[in-house]
C-alpha positions in Angstrom: 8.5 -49.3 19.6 10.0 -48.7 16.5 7.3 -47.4 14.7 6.9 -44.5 17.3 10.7 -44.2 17.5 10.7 -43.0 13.6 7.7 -40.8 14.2 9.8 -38.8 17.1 12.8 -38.5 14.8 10.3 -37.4 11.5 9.0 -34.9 13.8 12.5 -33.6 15.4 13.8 -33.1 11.7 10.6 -31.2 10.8 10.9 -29.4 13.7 14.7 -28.5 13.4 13.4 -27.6 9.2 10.8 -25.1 10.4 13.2 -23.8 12.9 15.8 -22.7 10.8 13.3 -21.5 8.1 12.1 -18.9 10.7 15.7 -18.4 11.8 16.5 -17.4 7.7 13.5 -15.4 7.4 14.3 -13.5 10.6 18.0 -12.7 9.5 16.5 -11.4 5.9 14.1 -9.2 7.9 16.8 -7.8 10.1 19.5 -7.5 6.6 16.5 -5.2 5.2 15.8 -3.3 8.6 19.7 -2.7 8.3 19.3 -1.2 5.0 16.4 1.0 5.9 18.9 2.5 8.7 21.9 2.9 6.6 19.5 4.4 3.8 17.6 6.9 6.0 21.1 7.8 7.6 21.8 8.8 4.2 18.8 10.4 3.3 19.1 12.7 6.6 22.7 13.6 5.6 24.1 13.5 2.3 24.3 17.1 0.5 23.3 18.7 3.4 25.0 22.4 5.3 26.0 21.9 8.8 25.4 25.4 9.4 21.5 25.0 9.0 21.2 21.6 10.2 18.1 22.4 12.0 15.9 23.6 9.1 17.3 20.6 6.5 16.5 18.6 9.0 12.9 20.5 9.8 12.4 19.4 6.0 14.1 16.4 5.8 12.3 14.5 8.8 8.7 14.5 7.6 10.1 14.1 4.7 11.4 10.7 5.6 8.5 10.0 7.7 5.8 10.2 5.0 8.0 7.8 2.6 8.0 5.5 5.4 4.1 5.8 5.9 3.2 5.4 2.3 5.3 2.8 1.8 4.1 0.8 4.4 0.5 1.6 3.7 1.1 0.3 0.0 2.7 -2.8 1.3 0.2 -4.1 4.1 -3.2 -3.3 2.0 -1.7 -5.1 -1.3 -0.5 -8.1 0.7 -4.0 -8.3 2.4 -6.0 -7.1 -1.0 -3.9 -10.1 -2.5 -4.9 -12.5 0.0 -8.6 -11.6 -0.3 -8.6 -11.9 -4.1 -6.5 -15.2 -3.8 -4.9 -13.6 -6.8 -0.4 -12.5 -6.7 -1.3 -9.8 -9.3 -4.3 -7.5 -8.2 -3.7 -4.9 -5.9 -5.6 -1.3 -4.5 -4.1 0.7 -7.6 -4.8 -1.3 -10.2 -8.3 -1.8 -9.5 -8.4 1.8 -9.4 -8.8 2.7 -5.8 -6.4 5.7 -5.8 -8.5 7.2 -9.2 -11.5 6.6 -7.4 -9.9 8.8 -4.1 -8.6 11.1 -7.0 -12.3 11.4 -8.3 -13.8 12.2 -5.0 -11.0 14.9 -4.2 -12.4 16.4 -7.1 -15.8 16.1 -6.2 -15.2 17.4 -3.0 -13.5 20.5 -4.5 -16.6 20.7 -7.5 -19.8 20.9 -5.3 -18.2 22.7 -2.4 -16.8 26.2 -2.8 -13.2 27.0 -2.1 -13.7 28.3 1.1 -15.7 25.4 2.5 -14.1 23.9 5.7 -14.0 20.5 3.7 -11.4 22.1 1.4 -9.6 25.0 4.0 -9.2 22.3 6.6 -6.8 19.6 5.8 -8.3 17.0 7.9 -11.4 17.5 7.4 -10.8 16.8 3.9 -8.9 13.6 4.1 -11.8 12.0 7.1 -14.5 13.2 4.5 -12.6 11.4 1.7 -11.7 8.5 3.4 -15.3 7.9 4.9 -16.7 7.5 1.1 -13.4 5.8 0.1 -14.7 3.2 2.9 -18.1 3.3 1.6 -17.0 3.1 -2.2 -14.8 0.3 -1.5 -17.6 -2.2 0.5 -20.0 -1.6 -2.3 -16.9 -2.7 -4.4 -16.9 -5.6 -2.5 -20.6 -6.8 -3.0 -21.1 -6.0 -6.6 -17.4 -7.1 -7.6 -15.3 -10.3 -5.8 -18.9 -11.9 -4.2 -20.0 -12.2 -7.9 -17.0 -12.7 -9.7 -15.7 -15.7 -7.7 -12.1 -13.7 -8.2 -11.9 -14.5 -11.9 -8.6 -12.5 -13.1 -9.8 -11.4 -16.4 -12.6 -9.6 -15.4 -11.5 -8.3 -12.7 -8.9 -7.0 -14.6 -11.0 -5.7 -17.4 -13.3 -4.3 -14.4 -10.5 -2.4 -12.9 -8.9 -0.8 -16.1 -12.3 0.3 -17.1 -13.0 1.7 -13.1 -9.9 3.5 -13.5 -10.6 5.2 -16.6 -14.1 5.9 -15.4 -12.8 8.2 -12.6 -10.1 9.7 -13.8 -12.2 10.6 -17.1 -14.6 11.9 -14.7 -12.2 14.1 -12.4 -10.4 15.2 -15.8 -14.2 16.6 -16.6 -14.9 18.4 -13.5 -11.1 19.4 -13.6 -11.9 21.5 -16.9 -15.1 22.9 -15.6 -14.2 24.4 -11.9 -12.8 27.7 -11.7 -9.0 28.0 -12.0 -8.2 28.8 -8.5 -10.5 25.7 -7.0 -8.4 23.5 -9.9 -5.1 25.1 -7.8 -6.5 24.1 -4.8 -7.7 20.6 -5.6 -3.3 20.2 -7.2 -2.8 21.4 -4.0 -4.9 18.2 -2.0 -4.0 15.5 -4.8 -0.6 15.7 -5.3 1.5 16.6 -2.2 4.6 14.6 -2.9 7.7 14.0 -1.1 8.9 17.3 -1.7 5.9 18.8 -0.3 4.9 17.2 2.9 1.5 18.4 4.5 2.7 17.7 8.5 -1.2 18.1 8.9 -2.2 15.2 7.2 1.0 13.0 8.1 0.0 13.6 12.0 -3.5 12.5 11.6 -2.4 9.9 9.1 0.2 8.4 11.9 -2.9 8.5 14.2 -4.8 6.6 12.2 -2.2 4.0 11.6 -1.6 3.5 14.9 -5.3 3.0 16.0 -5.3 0.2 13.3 -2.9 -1.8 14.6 -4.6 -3.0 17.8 -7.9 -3.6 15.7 -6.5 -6.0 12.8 -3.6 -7.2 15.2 -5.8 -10.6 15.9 -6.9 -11.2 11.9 -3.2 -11.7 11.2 -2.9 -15.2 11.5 -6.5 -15.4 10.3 -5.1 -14.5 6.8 -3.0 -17.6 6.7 -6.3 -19.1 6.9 -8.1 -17.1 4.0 -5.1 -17.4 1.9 -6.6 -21.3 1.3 -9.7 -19.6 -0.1 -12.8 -19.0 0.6 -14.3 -22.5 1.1 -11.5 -23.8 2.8 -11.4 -21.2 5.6 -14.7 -21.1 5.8 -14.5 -25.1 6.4 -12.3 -24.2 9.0 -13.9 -22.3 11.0 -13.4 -18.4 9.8 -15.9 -16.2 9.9 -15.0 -15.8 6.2 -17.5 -12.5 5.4 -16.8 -10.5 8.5 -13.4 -10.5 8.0 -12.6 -10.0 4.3 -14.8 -6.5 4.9 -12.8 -5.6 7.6 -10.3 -6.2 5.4 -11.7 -4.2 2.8 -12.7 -0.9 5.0 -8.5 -1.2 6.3 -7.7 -1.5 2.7 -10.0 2.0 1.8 -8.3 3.8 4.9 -4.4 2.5 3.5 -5.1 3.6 0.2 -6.4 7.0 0.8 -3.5 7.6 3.7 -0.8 6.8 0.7 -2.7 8.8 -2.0 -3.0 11.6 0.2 0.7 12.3 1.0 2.1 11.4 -2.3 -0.2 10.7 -4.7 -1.2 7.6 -6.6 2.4 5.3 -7.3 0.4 2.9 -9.3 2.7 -0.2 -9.5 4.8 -0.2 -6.1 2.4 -2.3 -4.0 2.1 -5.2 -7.8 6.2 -4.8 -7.4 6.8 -5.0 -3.7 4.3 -8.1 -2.4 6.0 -9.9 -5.3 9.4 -9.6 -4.8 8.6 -10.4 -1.2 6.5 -13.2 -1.6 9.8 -14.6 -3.9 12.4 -14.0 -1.0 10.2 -15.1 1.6 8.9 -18.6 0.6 6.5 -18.6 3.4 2.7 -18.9 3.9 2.9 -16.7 7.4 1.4 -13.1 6.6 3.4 -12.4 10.2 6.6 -12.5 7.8 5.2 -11.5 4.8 3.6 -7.9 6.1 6.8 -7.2 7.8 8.9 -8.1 5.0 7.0 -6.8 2.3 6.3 -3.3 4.3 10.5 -3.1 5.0 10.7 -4.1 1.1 8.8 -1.1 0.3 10.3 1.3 3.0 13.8 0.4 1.2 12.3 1.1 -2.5 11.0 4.5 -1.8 14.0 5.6 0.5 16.4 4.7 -1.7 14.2 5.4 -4.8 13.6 9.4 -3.7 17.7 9.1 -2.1 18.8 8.5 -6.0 16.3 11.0 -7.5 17.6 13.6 -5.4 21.5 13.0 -5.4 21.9 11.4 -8.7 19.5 12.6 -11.1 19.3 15.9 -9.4 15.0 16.1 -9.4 15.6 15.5 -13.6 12.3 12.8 -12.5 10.2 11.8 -10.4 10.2 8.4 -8.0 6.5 7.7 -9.2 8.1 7.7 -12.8 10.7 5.3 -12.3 8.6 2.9 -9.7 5.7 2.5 -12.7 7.8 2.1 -14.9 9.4 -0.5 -13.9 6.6 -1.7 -12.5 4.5 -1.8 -15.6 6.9 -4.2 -16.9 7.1 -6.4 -13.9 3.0 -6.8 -14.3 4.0 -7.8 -18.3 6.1 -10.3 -16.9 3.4 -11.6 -14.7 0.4 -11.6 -16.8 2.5 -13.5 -19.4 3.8 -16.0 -16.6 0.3 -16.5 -15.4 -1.2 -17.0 -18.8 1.1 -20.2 -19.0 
């Protein structure tokens, strides 16, 4: 009687322990949702002319939109990129993903002329370019993690080298095409926040929401995975199936971000591990939400103090790598001990 009397009040106390975990992880989710609200408010309104409030907030909106997108497409594919590789410092970018969508942009643009309806039409070229992305990335898979049992260093060494691969090669074919094809490759590469193509954020949105019902199940399946491979496969996961799933959602996230703002190399290495160091939690349900309101926050407020403060003097993609780059010192050098 005793005996199972101390069992009931072990389990009440870890019950009433994991209870107020969730509660404190919920309350830091909803203090960051807060500060997405009160930064967009500003975003929308600061420095603007009442007298043309509909066209600053015609430019404003998508604006706001595709900073929200991209930063929640950087967040969810590094947290499950992360989880995949069992690894807190690889992510999409610096494996090289968003050179190698830069590299087929290019190609795109080199063997097809300018007025090809891969280059004219804006969707076509993104569903063309994510279709190899996809392809490039599962024959990333097989050569790469299934032979490299996730060693760091050369995976590493593999991505900085992939990287440099494909932007040496885009640089190339940069050079060679005609000068008005180069305009209209800038043109598909590099949109920016300031330049927001609504054509490509509406079939972007699509696409992100006809995701969402396919992965929604593999969520708590990642808690699993994040053991490893032999343990989840121990436990039952269909371990294969569901890391390239992974991958091909990865390809899609990466090229959607690339696509509206171009590469931001470091956000994704900064954001999962500042997340992943407020929330002390092995629950991807908490972790994708926080780190994709994490990342929503750092571009909002990133492009809000580009604008107002340093009046366009920069960019957001300077500032985020930078800082990032030294973040990744940080962690190569804390991982190394």
């Amino acid at each position: 009687m005793k005996a199972s009397a101390n069992i009931k009040k072990i389990s009440e106390r870890k019950s009433n322990y994991n209870f107020k975990k969730e509660s404190k992880l919920k309350k830091n989710i909803c203090i960051i949702a807060l500060m997405i609200i009160v930064f967009s408010f500003l975003f929308l309104t600061v420095g603007i002319n009442f007298k043309h409030l509909d066209y600053a907030m015609s430019q404003r909106i998508p604006k706001l939109i595709a900073i929200i997108i991209t930063g929640g497409c950087i967040a969810f594919s590094s947290i499950i990129f992360q989880t995949i590789t069992n690894n807190n410092i690889l992510t999409p970018s610096i494996l090289g993903l968003d050179s190698l969508y830069i590299l087929v942009q290019t190609i795109i643009v080199f063997f097809a002329s300018v007025d090809s309806k891969f280059i004219v039409s804006k969707s076509n070229n993104f569903l063309l370019a994510v279709i190899i992305m996809i392809i490039a990335s599962v024959l990333l898979y097989k050569i790469l993690f299934e032979k490299s049992n996730n060693n760091i260093f050369f995976l590493l060494l593999v991505g900085v080298i992939s990287g440099t691969l494909f932007k040496s090669i885009s640089t190339f074919m940069q050079v060679v095409i005609d000068p008005n094809e180069y305009a209209a490759l800038q043109n598909n590469l590099y949109a920016s926040f300031a330049s927001v193509n609504t054509e490509i954020l509406l079939i972007s949105s699509v696409i992100i929401i006809g995701i969402i019902p396919f992965i929604y199940d593999d969520i708590k399946t990642l808690d699993v995975i994040g053991l490893g491979k032999d343990q989840a496969i121990n436990l039952g996961v269909d371990y294969d199936k569901i890391v390239k799933k992974m991958i091909v959602i990865v390809a899609i996230l990466v090229s959607i971000s690339t696509a509206l703002v171009g590469p931001i190399t470091f956000l994704g290495l900064l954001v999962t591990n500042v997340t992943k160091q407020l929330f002390k939690t092995y629950k991807h349900s908490y972790l994708i939400i926080a780190s994709i309101l994490i990342s929503i926050v750092t571009l909002v407020g990133g492009q809000l103090l580009v604008e107002r403060v340093f009046s366009f003097n920069t960019t957001l993609s300077v500032i985020i790598n930078f800082i990032g780059g030294l973040y990744f010192i940080y962690l190569l050098l804390k991982e190394s001990k």
